[in-house]
N, C-alpha and C positions, 0 to 999 in steps of 0.2 A: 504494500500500500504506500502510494507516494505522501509525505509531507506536504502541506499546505503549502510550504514556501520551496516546494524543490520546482524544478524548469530544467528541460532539458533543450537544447538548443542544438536543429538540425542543419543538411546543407551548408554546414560552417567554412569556408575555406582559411585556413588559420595560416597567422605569420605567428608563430607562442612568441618568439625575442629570447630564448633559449640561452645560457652561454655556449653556446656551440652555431659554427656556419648555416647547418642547418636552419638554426632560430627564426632566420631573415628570409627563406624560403618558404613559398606560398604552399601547404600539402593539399589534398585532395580532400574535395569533401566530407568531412565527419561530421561527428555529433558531439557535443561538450552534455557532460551529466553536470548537475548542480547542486548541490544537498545543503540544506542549511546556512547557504552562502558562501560555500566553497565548492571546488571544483574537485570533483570526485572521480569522472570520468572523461577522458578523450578516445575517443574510437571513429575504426568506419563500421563497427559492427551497429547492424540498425536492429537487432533484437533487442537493445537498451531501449526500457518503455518505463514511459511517465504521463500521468494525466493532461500535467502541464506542459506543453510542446511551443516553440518559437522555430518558426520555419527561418532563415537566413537570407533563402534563396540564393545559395551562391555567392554570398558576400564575403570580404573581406571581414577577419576579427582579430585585431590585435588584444594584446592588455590595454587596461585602461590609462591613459596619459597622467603620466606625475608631473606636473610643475614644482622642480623640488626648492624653488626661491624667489618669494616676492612679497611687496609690501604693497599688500592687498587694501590693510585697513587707512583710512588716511580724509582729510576732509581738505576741501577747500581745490582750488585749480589751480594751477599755472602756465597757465596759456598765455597769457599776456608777459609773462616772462621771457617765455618761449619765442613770441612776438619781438619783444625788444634787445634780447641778442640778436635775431636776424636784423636787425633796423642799427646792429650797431653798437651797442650801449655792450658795454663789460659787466663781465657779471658781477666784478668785486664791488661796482655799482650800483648793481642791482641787489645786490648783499646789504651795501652801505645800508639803504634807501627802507631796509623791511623786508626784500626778498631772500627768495634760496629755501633753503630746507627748515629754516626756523618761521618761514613765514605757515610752511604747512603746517610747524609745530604751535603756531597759534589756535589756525585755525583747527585740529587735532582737539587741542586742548578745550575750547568752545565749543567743539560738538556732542554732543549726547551718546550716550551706548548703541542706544535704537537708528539714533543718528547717523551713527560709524556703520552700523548695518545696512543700512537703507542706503543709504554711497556705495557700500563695496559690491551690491547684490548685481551689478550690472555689468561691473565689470569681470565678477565670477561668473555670469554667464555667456561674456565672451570667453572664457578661458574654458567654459564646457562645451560653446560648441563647436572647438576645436580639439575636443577626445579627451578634456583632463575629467579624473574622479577622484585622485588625489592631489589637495595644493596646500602647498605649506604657506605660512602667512606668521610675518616678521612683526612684531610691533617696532617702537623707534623712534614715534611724532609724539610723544609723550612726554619722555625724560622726567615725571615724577610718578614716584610710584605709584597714587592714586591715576594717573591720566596711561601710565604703561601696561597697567591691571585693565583697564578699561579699555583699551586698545584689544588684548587678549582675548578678554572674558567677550568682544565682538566677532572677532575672529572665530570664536567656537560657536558664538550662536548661528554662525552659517551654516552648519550642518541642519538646524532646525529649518531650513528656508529653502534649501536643495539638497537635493540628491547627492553627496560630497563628503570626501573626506577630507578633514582637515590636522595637519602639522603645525605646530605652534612653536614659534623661538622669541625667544627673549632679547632684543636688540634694545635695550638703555643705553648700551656703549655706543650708542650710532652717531650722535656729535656731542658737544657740550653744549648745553641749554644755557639762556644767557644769564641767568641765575647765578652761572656759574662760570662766568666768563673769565680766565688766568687763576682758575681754582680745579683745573681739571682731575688734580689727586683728589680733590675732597668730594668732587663728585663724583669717580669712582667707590671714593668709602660710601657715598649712597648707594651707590649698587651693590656693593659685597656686602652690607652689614643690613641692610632692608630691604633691598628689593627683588634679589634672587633669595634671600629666603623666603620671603613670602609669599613668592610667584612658584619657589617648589611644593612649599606647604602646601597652598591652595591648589596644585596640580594642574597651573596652565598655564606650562609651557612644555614642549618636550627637550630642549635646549636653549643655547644661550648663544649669541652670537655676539662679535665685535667688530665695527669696522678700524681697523688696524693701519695708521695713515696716517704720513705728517700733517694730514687736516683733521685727524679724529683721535685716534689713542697710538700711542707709543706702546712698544713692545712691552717693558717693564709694569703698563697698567693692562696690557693684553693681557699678558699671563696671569696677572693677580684675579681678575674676572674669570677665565679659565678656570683656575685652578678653584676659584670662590662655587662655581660654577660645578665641577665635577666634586668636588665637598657637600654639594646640594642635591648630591644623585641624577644631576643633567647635562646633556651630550651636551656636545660644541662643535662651534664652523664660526668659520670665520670669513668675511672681507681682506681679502690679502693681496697683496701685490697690484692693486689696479692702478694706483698713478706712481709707485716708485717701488724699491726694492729695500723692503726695511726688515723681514727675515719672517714675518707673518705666518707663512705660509708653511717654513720649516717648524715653529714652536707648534700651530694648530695643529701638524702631524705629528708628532713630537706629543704631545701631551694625550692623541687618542682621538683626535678632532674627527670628526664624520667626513667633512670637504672642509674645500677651501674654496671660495666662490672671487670672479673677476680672473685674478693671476696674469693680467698681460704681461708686467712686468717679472714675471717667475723666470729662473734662470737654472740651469742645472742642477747644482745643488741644491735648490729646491725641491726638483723635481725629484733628484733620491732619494730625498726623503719623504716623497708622496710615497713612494716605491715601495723604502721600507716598511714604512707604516699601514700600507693599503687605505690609504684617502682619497677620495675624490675627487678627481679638480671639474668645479663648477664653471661652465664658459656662459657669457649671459651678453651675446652679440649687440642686444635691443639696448642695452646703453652705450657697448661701442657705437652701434649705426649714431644714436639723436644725438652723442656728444662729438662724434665726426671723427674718431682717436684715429691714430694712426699706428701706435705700437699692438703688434696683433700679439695673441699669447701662442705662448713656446711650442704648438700644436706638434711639430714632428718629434721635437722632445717626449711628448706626452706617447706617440704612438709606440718609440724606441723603447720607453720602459715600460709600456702595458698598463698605464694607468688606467684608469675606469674614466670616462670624460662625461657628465652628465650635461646637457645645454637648460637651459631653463628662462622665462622671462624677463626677471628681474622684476616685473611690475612696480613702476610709481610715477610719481606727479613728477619727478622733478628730471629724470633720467631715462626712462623707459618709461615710457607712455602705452602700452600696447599688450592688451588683453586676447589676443590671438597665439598661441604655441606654434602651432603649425607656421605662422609667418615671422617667430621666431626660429624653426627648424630652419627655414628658407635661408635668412639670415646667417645662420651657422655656416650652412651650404656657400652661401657666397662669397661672403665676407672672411670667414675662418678658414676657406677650403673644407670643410668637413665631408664627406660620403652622407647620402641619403639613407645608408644604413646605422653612423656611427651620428648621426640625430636622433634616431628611433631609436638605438639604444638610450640614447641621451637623456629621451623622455619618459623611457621605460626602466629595464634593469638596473642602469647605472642611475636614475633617478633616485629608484626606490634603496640603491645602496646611502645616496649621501642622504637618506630623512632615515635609514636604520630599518627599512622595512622589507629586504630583499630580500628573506625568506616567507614573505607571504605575497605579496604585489610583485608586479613588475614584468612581469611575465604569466604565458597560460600554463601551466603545469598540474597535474594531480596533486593536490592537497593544497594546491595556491588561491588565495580569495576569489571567490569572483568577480573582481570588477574589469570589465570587459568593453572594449569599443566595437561597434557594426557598422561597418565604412559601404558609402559609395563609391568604390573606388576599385583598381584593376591590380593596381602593384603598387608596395609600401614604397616606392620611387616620389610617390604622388603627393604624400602628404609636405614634404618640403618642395616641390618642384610651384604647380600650380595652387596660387592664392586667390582670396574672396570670393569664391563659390562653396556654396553649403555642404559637405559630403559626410556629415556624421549623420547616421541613418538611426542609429536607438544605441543604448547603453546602459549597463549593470554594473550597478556599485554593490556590492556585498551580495551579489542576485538576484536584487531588484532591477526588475525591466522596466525603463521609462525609455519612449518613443521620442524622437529629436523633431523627424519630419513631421 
């Protein structure tokens, strides 16, 4: 007798994302079993019977897409920012004046919980109807711990409002709030002594992030937040190496970090010790593109030592603007040189490695969740190749089937 929430799903033509060549190859026709919101069965044998049936018709089904980095929650725009560097105006100007990243930390600040919700829901549904069911979401426009709490505690009320998994990390260390302007030690001891404990107690966050930068924190306050951090029973990643090379990258592996996200500026020695450590380096094209950079990250480095390369978003007001994945893959694709296969991993397997979840997501496998994408589409070439046409066709997060078209 089947379960009420089992589904079996025929005519599947699967890419799983496998670690093996295979993974990226289209197989024939089968059937995915589903039990309790895992994945129980993959076959061609069609004597697998269940009440519950989803015909495919021959589709296309990957895993479901991980967005494994972005700062989803956030209030306020900056478009008119965006406007006045291209007209000319410097940004340290636009700093001077109220703008930059403190100006969303105002508006952050001024908006309500419901509020922060009610903003982000739109732009998590551009990020689902391009194949994400899991997306991790930074807090960071807060910098007090009541306003960082409140950034979070929205980020998780999205699971109430869609179909969606959500990743929660702790970003306080994301600049100095002006509270605290040439007092940047003392508001790290706000973060290690109030606000990663009380963000572990309360249980919302799954990590801790830093951005690590001669515009954000130095090494010796990186580590003490790390380390404050893994005292608190919470992974870490980090911001490393995107405008210079300050050693970021080596400590976040070094200490157990999950990824390292950005890394243009990573350098060999870096990358050995992504190696040693098995970390993930996060590449996040979408603020290369809007910032116009020119230093591209160490890519044939990364392939020489077999690092895991995950691409992801970035999503935000100030730097990446852009709630599409897939026209982030695109981006990897052209901009990084990457293969249209080493995107899909990017967004899959090696996703689900840098948020810690790569033994249940990330791929189709027997005993792996099932959160599942059903594409219109011919070959996983497609999903980076061609943009702004609709081709997510239905998808399953935990086994629930919600219809896209």
């Amino acid at each position: 007798m089947s379960k009420k929430n089992d589904i079996l799903l025929t005519n599947a033509k699967i890419v799983s994302m496998k670690e093996n060549p295979q993974g990226y190859q289209i197989s024939e026709p089968c059937n995915i079993y589903i039990q309790d919101g895992v994945i129980k069965t993959i076959t061609a044998d069609t004597s697998v019977q269940c009440s519950n049936q989803y015909d495919c018709g021959g589709k296309l089904v990957t895993p479901g897409f991980i967005d494994s980095h972005t700062h989803l929650i956030f209030a306020g725009s900056r478009a008119h920012e965006f406007e006045m560097r291209l007209n000319g105006i410097p940004y340290q100007e636009i700093a001077k004046n109220g703008g930059g990243i403190l100006s969303t930390v105002r508006a952050t600040r001024n908006a309500s919980e419901d509020e922060l919700v009610s903003l982000a829901l739109p732009r998590l549904d551009g990020l689902i109807r391009s194949g994400v069911t899991t997306v991790e979401v930074k807090s960071g426009y807060g910098l007090t711990l009541d306003d960082e709490v409140k950034m979070l505690k929205a980020a998780k009320k999205l699971e109430e409002s869609r179909r969606i998994r959500v990743s929660t990390t702790l970003l306080a260390a994301h600049t100095v709030p002006p509270e605290f302007q040439g007092q940047s030690d003392k508001y790290v001891d706000l973060i290690c002594e109030e606000i990663i404990p009380y963000v572990s107690q309360e249980k919302l966050a799954d990590s801790v992030d830093v951005f690590c930068e001669s515009i954000g924190f130095n090494l010796a306050q990186t580590e003490r937040v790390f380390l404050c951090a893994k005292e608190n029973g919470l992974a870490i990643k980090g911001h490393t190496e995107q405008l210079s090379n300050l050693g970021g990258t080596a400590l976040t592996a070094k200490l157990g970090g999950r990824s390292v996200d950005h890394i243009e500026y990573l350098d060999l020695d870096g990358v050995l010790e992504l190696q040693k450590y098995g970390t993930v380096a996060t590449l996040l094209p979408g603020a290369f593109y809007f910032l116009r950079e020119s230093q591209l990250p160490p890519i044939e480095l990364l392939r020489q030592h077999n690092i895991p390369i995950a691409v992801a978003s970035d999503l935000n007001p100030g730097t990446s603007p852009f709630s599409d994945l897939t026209m982030i893959m695109n981006m990897g694709c052209t901009l990084f040189g990457l293969t249209p296969e080493e995107t899909l991993r990017g967004v899959t397997n090696n996703a689900a490695k840098a948020l810690g979840v790569n033994h249940s997501r990330g791929q189709l496998s027997e005993g792996f969740d099932a959160d599942i994408a059903i594409w219109n589409v011919t070959h996983p070439a497609e999903f980076s190749y061609f943009q702004g046409e609709s081709r997510l066709h239905a998808r399953l997060v935990v086994g629930e089937l919600e219809h896209v078209e």
